[in-house]
PDB file of N, CA, C and O in Angstrom:
ATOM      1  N   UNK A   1      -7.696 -16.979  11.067  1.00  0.00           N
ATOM      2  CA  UNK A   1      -7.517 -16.176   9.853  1.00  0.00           C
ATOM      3  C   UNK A   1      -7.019 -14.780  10.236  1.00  0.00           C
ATOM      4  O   UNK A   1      -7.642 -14.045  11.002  1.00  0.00           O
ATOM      5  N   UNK A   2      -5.755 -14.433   9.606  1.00  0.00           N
ATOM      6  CA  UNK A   2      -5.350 -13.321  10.271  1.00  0.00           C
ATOM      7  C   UNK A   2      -6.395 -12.034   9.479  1.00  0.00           C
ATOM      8  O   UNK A   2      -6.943 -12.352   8.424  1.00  0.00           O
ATOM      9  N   UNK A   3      -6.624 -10.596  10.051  1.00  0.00           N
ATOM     10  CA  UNK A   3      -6.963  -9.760   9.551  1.00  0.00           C
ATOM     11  C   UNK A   3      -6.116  -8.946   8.310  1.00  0.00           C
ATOM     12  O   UNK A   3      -4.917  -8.758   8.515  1.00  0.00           O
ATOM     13  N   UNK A   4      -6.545  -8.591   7.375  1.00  0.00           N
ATOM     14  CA  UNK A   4      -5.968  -7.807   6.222  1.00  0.00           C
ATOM     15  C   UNK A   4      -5.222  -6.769   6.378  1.00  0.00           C
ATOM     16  O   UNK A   4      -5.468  -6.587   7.571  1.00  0.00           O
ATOM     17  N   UNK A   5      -4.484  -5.924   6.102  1.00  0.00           N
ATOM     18  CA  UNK A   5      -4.128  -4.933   6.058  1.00  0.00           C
ATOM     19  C   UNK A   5      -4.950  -3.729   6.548  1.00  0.00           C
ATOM     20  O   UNK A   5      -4.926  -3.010   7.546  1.00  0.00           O
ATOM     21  N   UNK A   6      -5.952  -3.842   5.032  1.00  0.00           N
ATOM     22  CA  UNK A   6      -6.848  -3.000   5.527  1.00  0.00           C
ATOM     23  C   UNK A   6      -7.705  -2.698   6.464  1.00  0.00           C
ATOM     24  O   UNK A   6      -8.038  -1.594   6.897  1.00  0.00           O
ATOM     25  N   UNK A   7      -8.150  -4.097   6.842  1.00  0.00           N
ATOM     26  CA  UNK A   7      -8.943  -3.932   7.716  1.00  0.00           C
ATOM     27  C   UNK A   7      -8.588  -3.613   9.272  1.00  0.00           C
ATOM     28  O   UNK A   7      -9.467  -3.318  10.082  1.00  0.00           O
ATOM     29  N   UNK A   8      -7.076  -3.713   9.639  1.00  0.00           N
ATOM     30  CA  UNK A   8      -6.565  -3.025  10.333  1.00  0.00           C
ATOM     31  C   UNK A   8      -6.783  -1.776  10.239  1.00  0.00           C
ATOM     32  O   UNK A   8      -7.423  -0.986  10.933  1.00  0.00           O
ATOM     33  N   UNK A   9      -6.203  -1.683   9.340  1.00  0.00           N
ATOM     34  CA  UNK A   9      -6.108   0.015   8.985  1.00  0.00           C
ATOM     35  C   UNK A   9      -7.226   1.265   9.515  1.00  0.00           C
ATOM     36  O   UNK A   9      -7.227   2.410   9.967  1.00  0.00           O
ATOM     37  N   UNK A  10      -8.465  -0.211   8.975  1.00  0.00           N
ATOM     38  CA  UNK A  10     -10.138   0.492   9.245  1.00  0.00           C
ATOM     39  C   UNK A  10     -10.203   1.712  10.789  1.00  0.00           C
ATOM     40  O   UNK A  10     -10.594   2.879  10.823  1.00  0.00           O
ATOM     41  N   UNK A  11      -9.624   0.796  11.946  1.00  0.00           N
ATOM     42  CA  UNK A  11      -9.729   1.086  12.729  1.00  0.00           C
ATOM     43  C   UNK A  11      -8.930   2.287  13.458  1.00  0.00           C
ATOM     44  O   UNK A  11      -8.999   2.616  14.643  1.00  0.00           O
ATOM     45  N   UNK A  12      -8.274   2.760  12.585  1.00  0.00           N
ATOM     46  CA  UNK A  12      -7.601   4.328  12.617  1.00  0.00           C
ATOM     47  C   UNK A  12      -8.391   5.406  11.507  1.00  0.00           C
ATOM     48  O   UNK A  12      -7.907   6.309  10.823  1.00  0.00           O
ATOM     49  N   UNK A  13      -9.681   4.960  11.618  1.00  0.00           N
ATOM     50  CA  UNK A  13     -10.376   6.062  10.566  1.00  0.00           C
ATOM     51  C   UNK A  13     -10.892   6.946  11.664  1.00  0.00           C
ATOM     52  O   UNK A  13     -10.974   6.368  12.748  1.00  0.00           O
ATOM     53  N   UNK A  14     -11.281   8.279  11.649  1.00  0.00           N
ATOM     54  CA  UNK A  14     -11.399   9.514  12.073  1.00  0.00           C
ATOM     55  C   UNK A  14     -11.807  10.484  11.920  1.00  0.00           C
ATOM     56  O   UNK A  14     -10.998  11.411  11.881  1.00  0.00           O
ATOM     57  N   UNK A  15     -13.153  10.769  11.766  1.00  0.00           N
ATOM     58  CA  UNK A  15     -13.792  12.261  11.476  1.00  0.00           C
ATOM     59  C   UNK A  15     -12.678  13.458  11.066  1.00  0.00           C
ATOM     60  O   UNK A  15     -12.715  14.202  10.086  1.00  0.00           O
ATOM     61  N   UNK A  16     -11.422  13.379  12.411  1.00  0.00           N
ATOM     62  CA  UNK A  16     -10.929  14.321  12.313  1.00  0.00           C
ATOM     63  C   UNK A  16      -9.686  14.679  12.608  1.00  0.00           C
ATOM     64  O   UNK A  16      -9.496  15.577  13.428  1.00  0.00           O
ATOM     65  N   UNK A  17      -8.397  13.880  11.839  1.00  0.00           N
ATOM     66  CA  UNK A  17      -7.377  12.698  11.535  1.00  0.00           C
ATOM     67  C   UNK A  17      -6.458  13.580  12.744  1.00  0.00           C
ATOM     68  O   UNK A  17      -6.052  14.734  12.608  1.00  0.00           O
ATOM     69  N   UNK A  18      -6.284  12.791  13.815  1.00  0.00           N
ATOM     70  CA  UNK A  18      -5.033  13.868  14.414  1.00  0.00           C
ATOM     71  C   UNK A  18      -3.404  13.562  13.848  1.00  0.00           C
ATOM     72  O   UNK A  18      -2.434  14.274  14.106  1.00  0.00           O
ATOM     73  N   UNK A  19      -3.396  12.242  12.970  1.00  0.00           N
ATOM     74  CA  UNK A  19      -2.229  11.952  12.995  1.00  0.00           C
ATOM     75  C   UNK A  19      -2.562  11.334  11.356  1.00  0.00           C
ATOM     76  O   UNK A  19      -3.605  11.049  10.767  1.00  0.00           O
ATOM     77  N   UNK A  20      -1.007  11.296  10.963  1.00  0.00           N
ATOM     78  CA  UNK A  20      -1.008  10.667   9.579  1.00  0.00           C
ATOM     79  C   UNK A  20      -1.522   9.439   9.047  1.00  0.00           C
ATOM     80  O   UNK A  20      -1.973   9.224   7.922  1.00  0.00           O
ATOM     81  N   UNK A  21      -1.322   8.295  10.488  1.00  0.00           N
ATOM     82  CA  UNK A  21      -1.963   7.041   9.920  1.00  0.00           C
ATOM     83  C   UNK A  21      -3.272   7.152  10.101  1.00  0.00           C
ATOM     84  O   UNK A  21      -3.853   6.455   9.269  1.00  0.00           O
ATOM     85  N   UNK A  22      -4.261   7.908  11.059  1.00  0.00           N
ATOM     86  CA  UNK A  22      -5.297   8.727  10.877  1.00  0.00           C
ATOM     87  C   UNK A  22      -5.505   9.199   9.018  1.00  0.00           C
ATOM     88  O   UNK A  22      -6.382   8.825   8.239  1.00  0.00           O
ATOM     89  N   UNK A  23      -5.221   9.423   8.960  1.00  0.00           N
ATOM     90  CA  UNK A  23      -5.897  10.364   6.995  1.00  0.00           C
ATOM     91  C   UNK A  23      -5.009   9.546   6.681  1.00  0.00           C
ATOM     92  O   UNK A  23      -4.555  10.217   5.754  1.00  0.00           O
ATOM     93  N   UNK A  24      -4.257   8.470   6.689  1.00  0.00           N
ATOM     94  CA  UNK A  24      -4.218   7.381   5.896  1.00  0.00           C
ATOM     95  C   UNK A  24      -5.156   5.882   5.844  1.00  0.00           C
ATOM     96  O   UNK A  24      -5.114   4.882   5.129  1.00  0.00           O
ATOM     97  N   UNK A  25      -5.984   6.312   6.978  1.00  0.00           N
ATOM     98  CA  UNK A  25      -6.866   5.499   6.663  1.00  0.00           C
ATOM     99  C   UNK A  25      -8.074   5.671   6.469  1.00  0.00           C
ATOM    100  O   UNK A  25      -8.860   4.738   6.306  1.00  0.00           O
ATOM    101  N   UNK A  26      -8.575   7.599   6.455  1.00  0.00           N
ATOM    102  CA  UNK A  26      -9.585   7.576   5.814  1.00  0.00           C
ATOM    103  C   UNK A  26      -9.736   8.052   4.115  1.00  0.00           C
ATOM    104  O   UNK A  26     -10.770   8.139   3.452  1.00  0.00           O
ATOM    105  N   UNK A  27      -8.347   8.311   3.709  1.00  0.00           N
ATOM    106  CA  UNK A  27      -8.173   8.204   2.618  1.00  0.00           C
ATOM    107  C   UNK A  27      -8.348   6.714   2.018  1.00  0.00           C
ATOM    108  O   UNK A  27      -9.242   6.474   1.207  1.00  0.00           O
ATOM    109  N   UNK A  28      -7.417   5.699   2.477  1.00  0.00           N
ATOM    110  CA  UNK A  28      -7.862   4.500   2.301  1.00  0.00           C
ATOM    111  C   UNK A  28      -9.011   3.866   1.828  1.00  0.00           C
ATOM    112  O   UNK A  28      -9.214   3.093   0.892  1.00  0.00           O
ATOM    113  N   UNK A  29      -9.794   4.424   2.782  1.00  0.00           N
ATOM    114  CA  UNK A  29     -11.164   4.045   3.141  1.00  0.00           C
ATOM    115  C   UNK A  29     -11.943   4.696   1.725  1.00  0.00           C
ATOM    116  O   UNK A  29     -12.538   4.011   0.893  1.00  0.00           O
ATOM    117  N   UNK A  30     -11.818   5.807   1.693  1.00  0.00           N
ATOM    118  CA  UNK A  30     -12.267   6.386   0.182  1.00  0.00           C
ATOM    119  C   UNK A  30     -11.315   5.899  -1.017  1.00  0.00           C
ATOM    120  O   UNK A  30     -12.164   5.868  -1.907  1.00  0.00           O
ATOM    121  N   UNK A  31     -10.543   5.640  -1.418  1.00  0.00           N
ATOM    122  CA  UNK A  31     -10.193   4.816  -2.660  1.00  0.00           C
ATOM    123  C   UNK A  31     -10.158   3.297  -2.522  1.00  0.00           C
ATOM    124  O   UNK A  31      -9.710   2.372  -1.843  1.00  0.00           O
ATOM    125  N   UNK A  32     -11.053   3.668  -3.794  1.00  0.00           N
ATOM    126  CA  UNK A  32     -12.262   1.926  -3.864  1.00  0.00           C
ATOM    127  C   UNK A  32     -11.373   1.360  -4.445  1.00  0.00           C
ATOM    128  O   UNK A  32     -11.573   0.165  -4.226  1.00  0.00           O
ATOM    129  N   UNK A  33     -10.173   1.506  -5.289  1.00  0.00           N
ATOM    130  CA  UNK A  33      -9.579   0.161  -5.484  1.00  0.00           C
ATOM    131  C   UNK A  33      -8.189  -0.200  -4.762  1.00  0.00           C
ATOM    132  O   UNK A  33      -7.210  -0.800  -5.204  1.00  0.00           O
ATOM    133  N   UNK A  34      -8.423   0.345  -3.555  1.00  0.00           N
ATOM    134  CA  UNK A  34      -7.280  -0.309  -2.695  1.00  0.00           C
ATOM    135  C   UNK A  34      -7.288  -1.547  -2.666  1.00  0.00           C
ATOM    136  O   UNK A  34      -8.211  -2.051  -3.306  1.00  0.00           O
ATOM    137  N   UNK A  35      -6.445  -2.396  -2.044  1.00  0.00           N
ATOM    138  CA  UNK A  35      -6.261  -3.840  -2.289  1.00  0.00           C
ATOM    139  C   UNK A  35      -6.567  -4.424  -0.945  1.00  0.00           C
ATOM    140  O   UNK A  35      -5.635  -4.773  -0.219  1.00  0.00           O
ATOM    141  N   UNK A  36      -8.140  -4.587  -0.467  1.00  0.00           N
ATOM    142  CA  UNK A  36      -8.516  -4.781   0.915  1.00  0.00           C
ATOM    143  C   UNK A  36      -8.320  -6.108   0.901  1.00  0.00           C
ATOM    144  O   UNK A  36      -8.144  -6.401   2.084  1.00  0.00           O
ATOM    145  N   UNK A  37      -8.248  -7.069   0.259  1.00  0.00           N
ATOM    146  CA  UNK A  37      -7.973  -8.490   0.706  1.00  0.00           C
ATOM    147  C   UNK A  37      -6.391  -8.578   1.104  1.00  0.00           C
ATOM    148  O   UNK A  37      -6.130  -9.542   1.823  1.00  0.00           O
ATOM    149  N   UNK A  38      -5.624  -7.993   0.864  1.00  0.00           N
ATOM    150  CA  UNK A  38      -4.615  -8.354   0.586  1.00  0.00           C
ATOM    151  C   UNK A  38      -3.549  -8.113   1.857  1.00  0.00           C
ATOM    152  O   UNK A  38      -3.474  -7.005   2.388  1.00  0.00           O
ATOM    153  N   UNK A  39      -2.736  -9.241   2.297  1.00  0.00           N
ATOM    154  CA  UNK A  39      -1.890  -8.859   3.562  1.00  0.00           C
ATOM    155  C   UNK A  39      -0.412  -9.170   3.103  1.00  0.00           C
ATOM    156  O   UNK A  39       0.263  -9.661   4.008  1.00  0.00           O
ATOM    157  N   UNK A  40       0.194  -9.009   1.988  1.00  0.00           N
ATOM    158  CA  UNK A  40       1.138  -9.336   1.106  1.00  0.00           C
ATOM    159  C   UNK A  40       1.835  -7.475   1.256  1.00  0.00           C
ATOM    160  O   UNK A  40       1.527  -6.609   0.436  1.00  0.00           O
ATOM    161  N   UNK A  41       2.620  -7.259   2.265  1.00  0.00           N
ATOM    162  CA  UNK A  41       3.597  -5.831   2.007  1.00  0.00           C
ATOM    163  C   UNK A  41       4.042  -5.202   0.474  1.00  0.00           C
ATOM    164  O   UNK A  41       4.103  -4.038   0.077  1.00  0.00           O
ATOM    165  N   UNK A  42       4.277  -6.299  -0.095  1.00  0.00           N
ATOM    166  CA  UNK A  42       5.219  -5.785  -1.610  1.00  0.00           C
ATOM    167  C   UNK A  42       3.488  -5.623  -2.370  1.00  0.00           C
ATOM    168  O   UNK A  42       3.771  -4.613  -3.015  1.00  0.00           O
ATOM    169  N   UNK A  43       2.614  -5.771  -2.582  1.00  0.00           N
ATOM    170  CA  UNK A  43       1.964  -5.968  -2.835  1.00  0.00           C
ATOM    171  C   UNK A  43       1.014  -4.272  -3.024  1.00  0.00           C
ATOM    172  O   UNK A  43       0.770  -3.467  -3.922  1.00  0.00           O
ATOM    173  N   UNK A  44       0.746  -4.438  -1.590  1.00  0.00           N
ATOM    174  CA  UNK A  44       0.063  -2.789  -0.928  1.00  0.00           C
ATOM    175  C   UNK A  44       1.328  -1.984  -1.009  1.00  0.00           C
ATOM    176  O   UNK A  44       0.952  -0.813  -0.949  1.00  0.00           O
ATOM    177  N   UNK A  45       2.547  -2.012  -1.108  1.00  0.00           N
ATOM    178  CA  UNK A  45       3.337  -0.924  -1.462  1.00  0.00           C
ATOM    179  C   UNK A  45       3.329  -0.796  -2.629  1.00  0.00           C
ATOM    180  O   UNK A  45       3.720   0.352  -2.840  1.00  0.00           O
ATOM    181  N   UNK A  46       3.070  -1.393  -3.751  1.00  0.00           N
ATOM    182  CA  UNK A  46       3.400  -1.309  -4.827  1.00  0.00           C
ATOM    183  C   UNK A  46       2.002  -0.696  -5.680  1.00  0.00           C
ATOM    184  O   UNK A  46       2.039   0.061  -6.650  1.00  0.00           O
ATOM    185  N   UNK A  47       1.238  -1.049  -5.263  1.00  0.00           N
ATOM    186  CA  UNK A  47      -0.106  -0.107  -4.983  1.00  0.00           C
ATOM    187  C   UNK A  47      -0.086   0.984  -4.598  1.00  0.00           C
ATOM    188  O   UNK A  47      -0.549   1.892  -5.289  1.00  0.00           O
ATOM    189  N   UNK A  48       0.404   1.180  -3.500  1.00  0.00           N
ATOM    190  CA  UNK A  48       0.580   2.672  -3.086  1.00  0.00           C
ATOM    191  C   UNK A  48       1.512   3.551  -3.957  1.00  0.00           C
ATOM    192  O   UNK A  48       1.377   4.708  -4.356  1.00  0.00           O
ATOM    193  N   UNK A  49       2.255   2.866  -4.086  1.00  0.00           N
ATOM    194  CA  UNK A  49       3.686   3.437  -5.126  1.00  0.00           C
ATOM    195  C   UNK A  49       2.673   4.682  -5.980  1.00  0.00           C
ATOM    196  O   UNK A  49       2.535   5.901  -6.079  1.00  0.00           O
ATOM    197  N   UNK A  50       2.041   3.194  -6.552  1.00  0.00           N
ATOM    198  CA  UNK A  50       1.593   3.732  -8.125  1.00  0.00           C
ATOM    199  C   UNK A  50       0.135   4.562  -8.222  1.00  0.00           C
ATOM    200  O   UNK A  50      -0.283   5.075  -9.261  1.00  0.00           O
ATOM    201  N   UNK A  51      -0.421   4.584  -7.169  1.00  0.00           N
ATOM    202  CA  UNK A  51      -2.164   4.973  -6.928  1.00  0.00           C
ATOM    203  C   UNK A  51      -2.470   5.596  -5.768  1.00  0.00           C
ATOM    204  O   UNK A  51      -3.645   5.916  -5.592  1.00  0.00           O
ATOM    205  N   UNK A  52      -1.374   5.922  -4.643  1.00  0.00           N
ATOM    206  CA  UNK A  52      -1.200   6.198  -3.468  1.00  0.00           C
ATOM    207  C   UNK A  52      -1.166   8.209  -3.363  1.00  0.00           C
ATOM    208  O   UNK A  52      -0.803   8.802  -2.347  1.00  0.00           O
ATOM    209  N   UNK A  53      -1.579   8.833  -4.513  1.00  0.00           N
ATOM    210  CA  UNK A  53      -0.993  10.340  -4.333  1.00  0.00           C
ATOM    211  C   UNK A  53      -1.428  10.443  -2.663  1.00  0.00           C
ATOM    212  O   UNK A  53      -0.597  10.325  -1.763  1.00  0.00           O
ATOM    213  N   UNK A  54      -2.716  10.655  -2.464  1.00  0.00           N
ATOM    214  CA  UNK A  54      -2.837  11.258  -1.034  1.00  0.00           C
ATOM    215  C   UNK A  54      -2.473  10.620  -0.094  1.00  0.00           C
ATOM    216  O   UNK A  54      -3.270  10.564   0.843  1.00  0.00           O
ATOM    217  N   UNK A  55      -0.549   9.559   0.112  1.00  0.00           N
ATOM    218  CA  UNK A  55      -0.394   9.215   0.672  1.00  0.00           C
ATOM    219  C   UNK A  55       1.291  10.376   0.893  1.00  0.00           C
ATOM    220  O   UNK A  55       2.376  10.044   0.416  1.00  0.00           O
ATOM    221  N   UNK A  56       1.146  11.186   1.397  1.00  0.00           N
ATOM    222  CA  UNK A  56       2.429  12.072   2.023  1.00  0.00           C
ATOM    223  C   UNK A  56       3.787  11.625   1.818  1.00  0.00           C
ATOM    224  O   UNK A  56       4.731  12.130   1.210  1.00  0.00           O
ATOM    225  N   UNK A  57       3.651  10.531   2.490  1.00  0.00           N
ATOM    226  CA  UNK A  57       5.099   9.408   2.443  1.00  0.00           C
ATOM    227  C   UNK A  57       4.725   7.950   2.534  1.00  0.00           C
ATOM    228  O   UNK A  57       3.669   7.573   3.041  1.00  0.00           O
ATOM    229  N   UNK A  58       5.602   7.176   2.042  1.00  0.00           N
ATOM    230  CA  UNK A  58       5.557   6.056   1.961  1.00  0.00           C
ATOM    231  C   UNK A  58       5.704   5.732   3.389  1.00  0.00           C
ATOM    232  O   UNK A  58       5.013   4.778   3.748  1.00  0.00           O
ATOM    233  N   UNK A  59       6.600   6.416   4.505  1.00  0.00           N
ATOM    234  CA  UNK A  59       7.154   5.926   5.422  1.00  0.00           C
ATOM    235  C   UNK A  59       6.018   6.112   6.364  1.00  0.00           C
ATOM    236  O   UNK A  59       6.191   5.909   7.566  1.00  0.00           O
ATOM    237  N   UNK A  60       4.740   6.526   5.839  1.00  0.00           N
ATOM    238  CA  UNK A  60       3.612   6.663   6.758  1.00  0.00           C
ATOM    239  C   UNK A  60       3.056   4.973   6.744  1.00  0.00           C
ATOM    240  O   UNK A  60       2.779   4.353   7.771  1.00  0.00           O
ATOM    241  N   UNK A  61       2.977   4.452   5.440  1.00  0.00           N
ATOM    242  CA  UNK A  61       2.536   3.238   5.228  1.00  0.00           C
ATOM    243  C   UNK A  61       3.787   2.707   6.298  1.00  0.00           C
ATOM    244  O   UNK A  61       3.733   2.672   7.527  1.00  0.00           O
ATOM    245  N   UNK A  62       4.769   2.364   5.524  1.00  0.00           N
ATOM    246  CA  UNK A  62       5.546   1.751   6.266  1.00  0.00           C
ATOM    247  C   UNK A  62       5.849   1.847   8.347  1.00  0.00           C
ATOM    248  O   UNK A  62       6.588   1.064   8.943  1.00  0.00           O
ATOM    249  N   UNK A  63       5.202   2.774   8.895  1.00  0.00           N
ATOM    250  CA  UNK A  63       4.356   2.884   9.804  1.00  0.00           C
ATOM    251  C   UNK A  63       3.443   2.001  10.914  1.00  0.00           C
ATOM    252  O   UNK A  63       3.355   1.393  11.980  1.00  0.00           O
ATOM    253  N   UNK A  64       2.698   2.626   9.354  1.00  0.00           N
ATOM    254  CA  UNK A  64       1.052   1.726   9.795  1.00  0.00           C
ATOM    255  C   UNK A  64       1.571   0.277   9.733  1.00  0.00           C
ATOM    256  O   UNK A  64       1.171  -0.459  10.636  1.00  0.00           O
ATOM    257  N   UNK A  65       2.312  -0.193   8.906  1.00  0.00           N
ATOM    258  CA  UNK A  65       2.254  -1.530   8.167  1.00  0.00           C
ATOM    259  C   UNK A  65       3.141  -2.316   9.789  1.00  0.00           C
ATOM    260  O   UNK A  65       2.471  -3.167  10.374  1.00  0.00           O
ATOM    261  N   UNK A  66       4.190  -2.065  10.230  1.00  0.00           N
ATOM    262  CA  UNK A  66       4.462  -2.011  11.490  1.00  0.00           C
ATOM    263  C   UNK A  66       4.061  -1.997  12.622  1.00  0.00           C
ATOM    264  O   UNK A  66       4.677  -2.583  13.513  1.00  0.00           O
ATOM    265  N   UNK A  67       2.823  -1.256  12.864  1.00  0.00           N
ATOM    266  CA  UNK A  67       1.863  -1.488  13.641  1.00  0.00           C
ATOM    267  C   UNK A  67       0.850  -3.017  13.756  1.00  0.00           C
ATOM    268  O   UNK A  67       0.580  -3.801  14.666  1.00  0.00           O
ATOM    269  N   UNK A  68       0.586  -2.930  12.654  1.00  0.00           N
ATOM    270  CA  UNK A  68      -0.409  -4.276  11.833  1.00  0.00           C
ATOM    271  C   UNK A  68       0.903  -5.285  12.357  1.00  0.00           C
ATOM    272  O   UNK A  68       0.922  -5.855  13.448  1.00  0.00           O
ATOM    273  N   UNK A  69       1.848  -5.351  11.448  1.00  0.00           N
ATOM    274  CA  UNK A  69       2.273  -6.974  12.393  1.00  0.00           C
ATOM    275  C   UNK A  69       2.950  -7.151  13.311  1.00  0.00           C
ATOM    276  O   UNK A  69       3.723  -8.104  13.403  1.00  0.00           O
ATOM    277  N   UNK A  70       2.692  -5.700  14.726  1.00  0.00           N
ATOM    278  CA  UNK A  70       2.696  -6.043  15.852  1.00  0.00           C
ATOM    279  C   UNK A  70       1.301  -6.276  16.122  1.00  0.00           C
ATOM    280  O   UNK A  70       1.460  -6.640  17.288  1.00  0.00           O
ATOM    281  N   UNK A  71      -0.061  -6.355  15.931  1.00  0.00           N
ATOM    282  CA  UNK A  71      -1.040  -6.584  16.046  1.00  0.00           C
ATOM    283  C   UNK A  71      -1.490  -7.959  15.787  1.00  0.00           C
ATOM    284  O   UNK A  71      -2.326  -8.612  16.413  1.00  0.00           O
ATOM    285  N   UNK A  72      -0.806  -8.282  14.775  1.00  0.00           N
ATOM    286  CA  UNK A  72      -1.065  -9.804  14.717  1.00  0.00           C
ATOM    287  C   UNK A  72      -0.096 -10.884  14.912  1.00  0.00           C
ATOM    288  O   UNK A  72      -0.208 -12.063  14.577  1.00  0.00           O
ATOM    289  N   UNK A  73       1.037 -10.198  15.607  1.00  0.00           N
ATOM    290  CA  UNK A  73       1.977 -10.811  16.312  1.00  0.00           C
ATOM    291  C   UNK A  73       1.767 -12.303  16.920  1.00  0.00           C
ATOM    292  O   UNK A  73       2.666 -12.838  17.569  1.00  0.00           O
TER     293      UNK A  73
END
């Protein structure tokens, strides 16, 4: 079973964010209706689109999201 998005994500949370995907994932982590099941890209972008303010840039997701499926490569 591959891991979620999010729950990737989990593991760049940080007291004390040195980097963007850092405070994108403890922002994450604080908005409760992110879409943690979900490993569908169009999906969590389109989420973010619309509910994402404390996300800087999209191209931070798009990033992280890059990272994740070299991780589950």
């Amino acid at each position: 079973m591959a891991k979620t998005f999010y729950h990737f994500l989990m593991k760049y949370r940080h007291p004390n964010p040195k980097d963007e995907i850092s405070q994108f994932a403890n922002d994450a982590y604080e908005d409760h209706s992110f879409p943690k099941t979900s490993e569908n890209y169009e999906e969590i972008s389109s989420y973010l689109e619309l509910n994402g303010s404390y996300l800087q840039s999209m191209m931070v997701f798009d990033e992280a999201w890059e990272l994740y499926l070299l991780s589950e490569g």
